[in-house]
TORBASE-200952 format. One record per residue (C-alpha): residue in three letters; y, z, x. Coordinates in steps of 0.2 Angstrom, whole numbers, plus 5000, padded with zeros to 4 digits. Layout:
<pts>
alaYZX;...
</pts>
This chain:
<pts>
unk484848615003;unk483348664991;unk483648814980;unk482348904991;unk483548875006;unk484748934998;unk484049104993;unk483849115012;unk485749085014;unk486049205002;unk485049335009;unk485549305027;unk487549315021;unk487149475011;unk486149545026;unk487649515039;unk489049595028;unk487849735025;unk487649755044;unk489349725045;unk490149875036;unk488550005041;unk489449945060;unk491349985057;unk490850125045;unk490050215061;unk491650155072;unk492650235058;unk491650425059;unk491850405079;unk493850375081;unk494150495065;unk492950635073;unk492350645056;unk493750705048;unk493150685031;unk494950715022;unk495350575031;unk494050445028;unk494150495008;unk496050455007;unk496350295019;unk494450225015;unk493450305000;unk494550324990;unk495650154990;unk494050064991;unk493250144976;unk494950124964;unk494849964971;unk493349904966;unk493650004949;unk495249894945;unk494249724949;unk492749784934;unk493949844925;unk494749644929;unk493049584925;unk492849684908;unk494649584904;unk493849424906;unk492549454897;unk493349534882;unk494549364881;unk493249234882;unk492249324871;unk493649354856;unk494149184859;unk495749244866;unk495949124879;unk496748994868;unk498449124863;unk498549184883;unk498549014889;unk499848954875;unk501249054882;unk501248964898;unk500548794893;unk502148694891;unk502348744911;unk500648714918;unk500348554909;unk501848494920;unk500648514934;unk499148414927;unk498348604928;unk497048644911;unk497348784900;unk496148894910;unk497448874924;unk498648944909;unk497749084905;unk497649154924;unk499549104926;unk500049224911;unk498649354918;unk499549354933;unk501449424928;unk500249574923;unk498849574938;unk498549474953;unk496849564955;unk496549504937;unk497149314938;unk496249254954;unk494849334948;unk494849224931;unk495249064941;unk493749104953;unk492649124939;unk493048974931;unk492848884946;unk491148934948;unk490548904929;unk491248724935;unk492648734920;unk494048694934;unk494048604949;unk494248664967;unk495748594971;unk496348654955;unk495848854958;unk496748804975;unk498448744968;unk498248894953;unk498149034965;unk499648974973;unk500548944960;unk500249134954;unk501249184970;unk502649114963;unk503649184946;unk501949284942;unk502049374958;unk503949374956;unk504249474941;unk502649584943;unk503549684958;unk505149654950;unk505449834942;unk504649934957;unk506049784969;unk507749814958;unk507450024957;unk507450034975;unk508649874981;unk510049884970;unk510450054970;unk510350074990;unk511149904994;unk512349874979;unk513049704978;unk511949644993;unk510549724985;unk510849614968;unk511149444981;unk509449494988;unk508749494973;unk509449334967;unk508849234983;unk507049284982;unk506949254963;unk507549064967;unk506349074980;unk504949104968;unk505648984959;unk505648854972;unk503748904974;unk503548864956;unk504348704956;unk503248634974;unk501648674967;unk501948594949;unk502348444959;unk500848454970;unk499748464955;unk500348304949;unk500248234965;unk498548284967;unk497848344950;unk497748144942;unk495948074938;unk494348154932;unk493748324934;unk495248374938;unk496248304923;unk496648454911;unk495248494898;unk495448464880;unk495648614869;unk494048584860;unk493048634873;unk494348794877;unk494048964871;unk492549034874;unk491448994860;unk489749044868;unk490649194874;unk491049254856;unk489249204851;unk488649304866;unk489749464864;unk490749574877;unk489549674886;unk488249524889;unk489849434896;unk490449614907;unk488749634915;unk488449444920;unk490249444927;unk489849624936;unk488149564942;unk488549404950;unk490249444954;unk490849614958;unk489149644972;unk490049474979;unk491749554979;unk491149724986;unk490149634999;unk491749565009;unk493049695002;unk492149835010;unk492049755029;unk493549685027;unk494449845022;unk493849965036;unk494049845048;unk496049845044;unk496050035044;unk495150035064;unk496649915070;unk497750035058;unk497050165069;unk497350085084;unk499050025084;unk498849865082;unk500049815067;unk501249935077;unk501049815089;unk501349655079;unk503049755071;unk503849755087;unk503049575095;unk503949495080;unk505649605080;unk505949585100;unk505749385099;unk506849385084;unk508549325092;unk510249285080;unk512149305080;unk512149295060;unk512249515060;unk512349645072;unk511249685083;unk511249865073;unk510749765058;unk509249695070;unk508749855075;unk508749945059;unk508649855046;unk507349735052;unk506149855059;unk506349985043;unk506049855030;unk504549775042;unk503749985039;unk504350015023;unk505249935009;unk506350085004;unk506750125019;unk507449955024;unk508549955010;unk509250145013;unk509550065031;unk510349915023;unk511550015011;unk511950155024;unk512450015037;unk513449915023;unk514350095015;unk514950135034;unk515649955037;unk514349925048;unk513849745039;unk514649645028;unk513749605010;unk513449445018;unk512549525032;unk511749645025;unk510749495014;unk510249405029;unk509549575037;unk508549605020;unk507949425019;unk507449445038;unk506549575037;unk505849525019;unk505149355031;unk504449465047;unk503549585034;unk502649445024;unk501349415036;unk501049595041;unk500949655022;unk499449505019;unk498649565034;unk498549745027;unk498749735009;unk498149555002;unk496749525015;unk495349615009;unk495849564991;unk495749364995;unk494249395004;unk493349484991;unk493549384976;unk493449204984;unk492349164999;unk493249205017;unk493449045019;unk494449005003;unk495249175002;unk495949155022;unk496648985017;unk497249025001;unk498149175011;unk498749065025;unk499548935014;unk500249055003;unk501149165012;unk501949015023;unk502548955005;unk503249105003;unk504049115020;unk504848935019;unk505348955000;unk506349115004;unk507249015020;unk507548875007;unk508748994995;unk509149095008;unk510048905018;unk510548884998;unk511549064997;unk512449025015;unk512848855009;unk513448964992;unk514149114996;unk515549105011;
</pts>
């Protein structure tokens, strides 16, 4: 396709998305009634300190590569990444990420499209953020509500999902040297790494590229994407999903009171599973044992309902829709089958 094709890609894309959110911003006034409070704190307002943490993500990218900072980020982690055939670029969004999610798949998207990494590298990348990065990120916020609730089953909670993210780890390393093993996708020497034409250029030359080809993009899917989660929000529909996948979950490993409460708690809130958990385990309703299998089951049903609300808009925004849903996809279904691999470790374990 000539670049002038192109232009009219561009413009017809841009057009659509525009339309797009003008369309479920109208559905939004009608099933609110215009209740302005409203729109500002479910809609306005998330969007805008959205969009103000992915600049702000931006201005960090272009203060590193313009103070040549990308070499000392990406040595903390290089030892790691290198296993995986993965360049220092990957390093740098891979050490990014124990601090911001936001922030690292923005950097490996970035990279990408200055053609310092390859596809399937930004692919193998992002995923392999969702493991110890993703991990240890949550890790304060996990261990102040789990462990005091759920005691001793709260700590062996813990302890399966962190060998879960290890697990993770461990499958993409070895998917990157699997697939990561002849030319452009070979790791890049560290002559060519650390941002020489950025420190030549300065930070804010490096900020307003980055905002003007980057965050429009962003804000171009996020925004559609967003209010089109708050309308099925509004209509029920992830209430819906809550129950679908609690009512076709049959086991005799617990209770059906651990079912009932623990699974459809942690599936609406976090904390409240894990009050469920530790009342049920303090009355002598389940066992420490069962008390880890209803966490880690409610832990698998609210995977994919927490994407659906919480990562979607992210994913879409900063890659393409078509890489962001894959990356999505495949994710989370890591996720799910390397927390079933530590939790079949821990029954195997723990008797």
């Amino acid at each position: 396709m000539n670049r002038s094709g192109k232009r009219i890609r561009q413009r017809l894309n841009t057009t659509f998305w525009v339309l797009l959110a003008i369309f479920l911003l109208v559905l939004l006034l009608k099933e609110t009634h215009f209740n302005l409070p409203f729109l500002w704190s479910r809609v306005f307002f998330p969007l805008l300190r959205l969009m103000a943490v992915m600049a702000g993500t931006l201005f960090l990218t272009a203060v590193i590569e313009a103070k040549g900072w990308s070499r000392m980020v990406a040595a903390i982690s290089r030892p790691l990444i290198r296993l995986g055939n993965l360049s220092d670029w990957s390093a740098t969004a891979f050490t990014t990420a124990f601090l911001s999610g936001i922030a690292a798949n923005t950097m490996l998207w970035n990279s990408y499209k200055e053609g310092k990494i390859s596809k399937k590298e930004m692919f193998l990348s992002a995923l392999l953020n969702v493991g110890l990065p993703s991990y240890f990120l949550h890790l304060p916020v996990t261990f102040a509500i789990i462990v005091p609730l759920a005691r001793e089953a709260g700590i062996l909670y813990m302890a399966i999902t962190f060998m879960a993210a290890v697990i993770r780890t461990i499958l993409i390393i070895l998917a990157g040297r699997l697939i990561l093993k002849n030319g452009k996708d070979k790791p890049q020497g560290l002559e060519d790494f650390g941002g020489k034409e950025g420190q030549k250029q300065g930070i804010m030359p490096l900020f307003k590229k980055y905002v003007t080809k980057r965050l429009f993009s962003i804000a171009l899917y996020t925004v559609p994407i967003y209010m089109l989660v708050v309308l099925l929000r509004l209509h029920g529909f992830f209430d819906m999903l809550q129950h679908a996948t609690a009512n076709i979950l049959k086991t005799n490993a617990i209770p059906v009171e651990g079912i009932s409460v623990v699974v459809f708690s942690i599936v609406t809130e976090f904390s409240a599973g894990a009050a469920a958990a530790g009342a049920m385990l303090q009355e002598g309703v389940l066992t420490v044992k069962e008390t880890v299998i209803a966490l880690v089951l409610g832990n698998i049903i609210a995977t994919p309902i927490r994407a659906l609300r919480h990562q979607l808009p992210r994913y879409l925004g900063i890659y393409t829709p078509g890489t962001g849903l894959a990356l999505l996809l495949v994710g989370q279904s890591l996720r799910i089958v390397s927390v079933v691999m530590a939790t079949g470790i821990f029954l195997l374990i723990y008797r």
